[in-house]
N, C-alpha and C positions, 0 to 999 in steps of 0.2 A: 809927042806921040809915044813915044818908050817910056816916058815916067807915066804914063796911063795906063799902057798896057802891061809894064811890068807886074801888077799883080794879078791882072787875070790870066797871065803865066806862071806863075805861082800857085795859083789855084787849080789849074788844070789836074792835076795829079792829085790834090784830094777830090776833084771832083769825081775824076773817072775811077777813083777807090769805092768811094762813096755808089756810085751807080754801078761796080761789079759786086759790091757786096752787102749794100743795100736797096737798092732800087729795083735794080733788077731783082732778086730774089722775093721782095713784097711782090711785085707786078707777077712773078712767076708762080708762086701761091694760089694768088688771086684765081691764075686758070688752072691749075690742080684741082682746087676745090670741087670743080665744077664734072670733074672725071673719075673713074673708079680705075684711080691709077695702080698700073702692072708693073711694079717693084723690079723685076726679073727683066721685061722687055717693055719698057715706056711706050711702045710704039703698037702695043696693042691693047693700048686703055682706051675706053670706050667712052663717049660721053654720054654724062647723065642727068646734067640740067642742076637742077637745084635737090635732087636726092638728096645729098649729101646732108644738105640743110633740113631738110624738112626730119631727115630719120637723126638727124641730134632732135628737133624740138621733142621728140618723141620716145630719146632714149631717157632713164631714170637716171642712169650715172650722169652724161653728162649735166642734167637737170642739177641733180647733187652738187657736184663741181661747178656748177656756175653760183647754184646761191653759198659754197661757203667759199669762193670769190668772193664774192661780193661782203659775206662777214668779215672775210681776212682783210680786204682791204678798207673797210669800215673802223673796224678795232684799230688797225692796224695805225691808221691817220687820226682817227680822232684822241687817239689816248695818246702815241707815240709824238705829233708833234706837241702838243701843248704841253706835255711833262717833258720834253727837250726844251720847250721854251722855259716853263718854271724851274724849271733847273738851272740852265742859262741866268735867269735873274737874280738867283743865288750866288751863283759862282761871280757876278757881278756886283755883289756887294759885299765881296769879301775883303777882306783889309792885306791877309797874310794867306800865304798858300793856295792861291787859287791854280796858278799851274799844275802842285800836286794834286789836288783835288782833280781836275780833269784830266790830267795825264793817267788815271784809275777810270773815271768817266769813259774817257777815251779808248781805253785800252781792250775793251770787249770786240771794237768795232772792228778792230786792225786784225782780230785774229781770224783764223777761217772758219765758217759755215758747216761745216763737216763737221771741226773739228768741237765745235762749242753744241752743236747737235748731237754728236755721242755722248756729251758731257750730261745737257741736259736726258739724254734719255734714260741716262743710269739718275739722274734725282728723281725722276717721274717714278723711278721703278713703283710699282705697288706696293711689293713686302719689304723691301730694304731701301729702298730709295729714302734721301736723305726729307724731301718733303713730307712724305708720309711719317717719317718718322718724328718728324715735328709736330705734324697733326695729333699723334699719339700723348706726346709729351705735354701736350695743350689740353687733352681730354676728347679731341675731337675725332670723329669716325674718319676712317684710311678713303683716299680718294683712286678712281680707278688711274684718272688724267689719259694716259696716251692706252690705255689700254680699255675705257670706256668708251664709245660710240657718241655718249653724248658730249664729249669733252676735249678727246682729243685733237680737234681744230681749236679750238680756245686754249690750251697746252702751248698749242707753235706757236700760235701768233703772243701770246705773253713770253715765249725765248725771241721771240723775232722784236718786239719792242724794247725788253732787257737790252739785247745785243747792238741796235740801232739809237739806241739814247744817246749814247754818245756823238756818232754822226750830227745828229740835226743839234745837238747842247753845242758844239764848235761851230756850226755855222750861223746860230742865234746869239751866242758871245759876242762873235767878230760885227755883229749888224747891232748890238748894243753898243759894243764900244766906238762903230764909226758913226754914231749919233752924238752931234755938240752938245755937251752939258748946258750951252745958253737957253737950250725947250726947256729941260727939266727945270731949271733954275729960275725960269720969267715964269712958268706953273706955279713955281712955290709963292713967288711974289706975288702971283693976282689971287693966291689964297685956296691952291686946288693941294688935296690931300693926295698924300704918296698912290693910293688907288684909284684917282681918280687922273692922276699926272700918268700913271702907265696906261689906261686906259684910253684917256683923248690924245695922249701926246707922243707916250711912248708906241704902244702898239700900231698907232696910223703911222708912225715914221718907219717901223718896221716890214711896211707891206710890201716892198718884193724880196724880201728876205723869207718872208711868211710863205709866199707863192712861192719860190724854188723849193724851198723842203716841203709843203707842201705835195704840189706835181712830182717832184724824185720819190717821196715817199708813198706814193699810189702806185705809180709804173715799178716800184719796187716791189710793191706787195701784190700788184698784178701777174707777174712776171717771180712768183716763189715756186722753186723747183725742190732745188738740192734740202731745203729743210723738211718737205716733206717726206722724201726719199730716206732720208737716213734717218728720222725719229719715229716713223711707223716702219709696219711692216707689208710695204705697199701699196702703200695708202689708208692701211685701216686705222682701225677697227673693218672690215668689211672692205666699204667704196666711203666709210663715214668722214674722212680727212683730205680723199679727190679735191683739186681744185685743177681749173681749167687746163695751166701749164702740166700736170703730171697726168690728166686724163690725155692730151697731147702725144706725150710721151709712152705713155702706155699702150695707144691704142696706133700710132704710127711705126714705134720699133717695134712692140711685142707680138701686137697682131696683124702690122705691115700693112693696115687699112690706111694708105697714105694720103687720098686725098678726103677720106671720113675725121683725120684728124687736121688736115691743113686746113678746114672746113672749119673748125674751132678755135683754132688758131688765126682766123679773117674774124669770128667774133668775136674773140678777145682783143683783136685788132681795136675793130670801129668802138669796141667798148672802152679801151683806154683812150683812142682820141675822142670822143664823145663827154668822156668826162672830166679828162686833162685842159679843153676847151671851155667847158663849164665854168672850172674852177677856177680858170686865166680870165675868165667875165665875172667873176660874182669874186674875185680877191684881189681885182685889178686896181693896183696903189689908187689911191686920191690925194694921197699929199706927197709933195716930194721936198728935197732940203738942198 
C-alpha cells in the first residue's frame, strides 16, 4: 500500500501547482471573456454573453492579427522545421567538426529575444542597415522590411526562423543519431539510393522527433510576443505586423478592455489546440524501432 501510493504523494504538489497556476486561470478566462470586466472594481462588471466575441469577428485589427497568425505560424513551421532537419542531415555526415559547427548553429538560440531583435532591427534599417546595403552593392533596389506594411511580418518571422534553427538542428541530430545504422545499411543492400534510404527509411523512423518540433514550433510561433514588440514600433507599420498575442496585449494593458482581450486569447486558445491535435493525427509515427 505505500509503495503505491508513494507517488501519488509525490505528485500532489505539482498537481496543486499546476491547478493554482494553470487550470485555474484557463477556467477563469474562460468566464472573463464573457463579462465587460471593471479593472478597478471586478464586482461591478456586467455580463454580456458573447459580445465580446461577436465585436472581435467584426473588429479589422483583430481580423489583421488573426490572419498574420496564421502567416507567422505557417512560415514559421514550414520553412523553419525542415531547414532544421536539412541541416541536421548535414551536420550528420560530417567526419570532423561537427560540434563546432553546431555549437555556431546553436548559439543564436541561447541568446535572448530582445536582445537578437534589436540586432535585427538595426540590419532592417532602410538607409544604413547592413541588408540594404548589400542589396545596394548587388545592384538591387533598397527594401523598406520592417518599415513597409507589406513586409514587415515576413521580416520577423525570417529573424524568428534564423534564431530557432538552431533549437529544432539539436533535436533532429540527437533522433538521427539514436537511429541503428542496421536500416540505413540493409537500404543500401536491397539497392535503395541515398534519397530514397532517407525518405522510406530515414524520415519514418524520425516520426516523433518530427511531431515534437513540429507542435513546439507552432505553439511557439502562436504564442510570439516580445519579437514583435521590440522590432516594430507597436506593431507597425500601422496594425500591419499585429498578431493575436500583441493585439492581447495592447488592448488588455493599454486599453484595460480585459475581457475584449481574454476574448482573443480563448481564440487563440481552441486555435492552438485545434491544430496541435491536427498535427498529433496526421504526423502520428507509423513505424517504430
Amino acid at each position: 500500500m505505500r509503495s503505491r501510493s508513494f507517488p501519488f504523494l509525490i505528485l500532489v504538489p505539482i498537481a496543486c501547482w499546476y491547478v493554482v497556476f494553470l487550470v485555474w486561470p484557463v477556467i477563469n478566462s474562460f468566464r472573463t471573456s464573457f463579462y465587460e470586466w471593471n479593472v478597478i472594481d471586478p464586482s461591478f462588471s456586467p455580463f454580456i454573453g458573447l459580445r465580446n466575441y461577436i465585436e472581435l469577428l467584426n473588429d479589422h485589427v483583430f481580423i489583421k492579427s488573426f490572419w498574420n497568425t496564421i502567416i507567422y505560424v505557417f512560415l514559421k513551421t514550414a520553412i523553419g522545421v525542415p531547414l532544421s532537419l536539412a541541416v541536421a542531415v548535414l551536420l550528420m555526415r560530417l567526419k570532423r567538426g561537427r560540434d563546432l559547427h553546431l555549437f555556431f548553429i546553436f548559439l543564436p538560440a541561447v541568446c535572448a529575444v530582445a536582445a537578437m531583435s534589436v540586432l535585427f532591427r538595426w540590419l532592417y534599417q532602410p538607409t544604413f542597415g547592413l541588408f540594404n546595403t548589400i542589396l545596394k552593392m548587388l545592384g538591387l533596389p533598397p527594401q523598406g522590411f520592417l518599415s513597409d506594411p507589406a513586409q514587415a511580418i515576413y521580416a520577423i518571422v525570417a529573424t524568428d526562423i534564423w534564431q530557432g534553427l538552431g533549437y529544432g538542428t539539436v533535436i533532429f541530430l540527437a533522433g538521427l543519431m539514436d537511429i541503428p545504422v542496421d536500416f540505413e545499411e540493409a537500404a543500401k543492400i536491397d539497392g535503395a539510393t541515398g534519397w530514397q534510404s532517407f525518405f522510406k527509411v530515414t524520415l519514418p523512423l524520425l516520426g516523433n522527433v518530427t511531431l515534437f518540433v513540429v507542435v513546439t514550433t507552432l505553439i511557439g510561433a502562436f504564442q510570439v510576443f516580445d519579437r514583435i514588440a521590440v522590432m516594430t514600433n507597436q506593431g507597425g507599420p500601422g496594425t500591419s505586423s499585429y498578431v493575436i498575442a500583441y493585439f492581447i496585449y495592447r488592448y488588455g494593458i493599454f486599453h484595460m478592455r480585459v475581457g475584449y482581450a481574454t476574448a482573443a486569447a480563448v481564440i487563440m486558445f481552441f486555435m492552438i489546440i485545434g491544430l496541435t491535435l491536427l498535427q498529433m493525427r496526421a504526423l502520428k509515427p507509423r513505424w517504430r524501432y
